[in-house]
Phi, psi and omega in degrees: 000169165289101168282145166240125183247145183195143175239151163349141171279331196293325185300144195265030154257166169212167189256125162240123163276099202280336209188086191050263197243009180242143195228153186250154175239131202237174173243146193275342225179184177243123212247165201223130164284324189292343182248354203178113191259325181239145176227130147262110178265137146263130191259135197261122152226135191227196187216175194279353232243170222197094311355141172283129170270157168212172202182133172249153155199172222219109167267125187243146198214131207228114191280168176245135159273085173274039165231034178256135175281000000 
């Protein structure tokens, strides 16, 4: 069946489908280390199914500065 994957709207991420059934988390935006250092994105996913099955999971990500010495 068709799974659907989805994360938070709020987040300066998006879900790209990259490939069939695989998908990447991108950035939405130009990211600030000064204003945000850590992001946990939940990645969301469910099939099509009656029940639905779904299943999560949590990328925790850490922006880097490179003009910080």
């Amino acid at each position: 069946g068709e799974v659907r994957c989805s994360i938070a709207e709020r987040l300066p991420f998006r879900l790209e489908k990259s490939f069939e059934d695989y998908y990447r988390v991108v950035t939405a935006r130009e990211l600030d280390r000064e204003e945000v250092s850590e992001y946990n994105v939940t990645v969301r996913a469910a099939d099509g199914g009656s029940p639905a099955l779904r299943s999560g999971a949590v990328l925790a990500l850490r922006v880097l500065d490179v003009n910080d010495n």
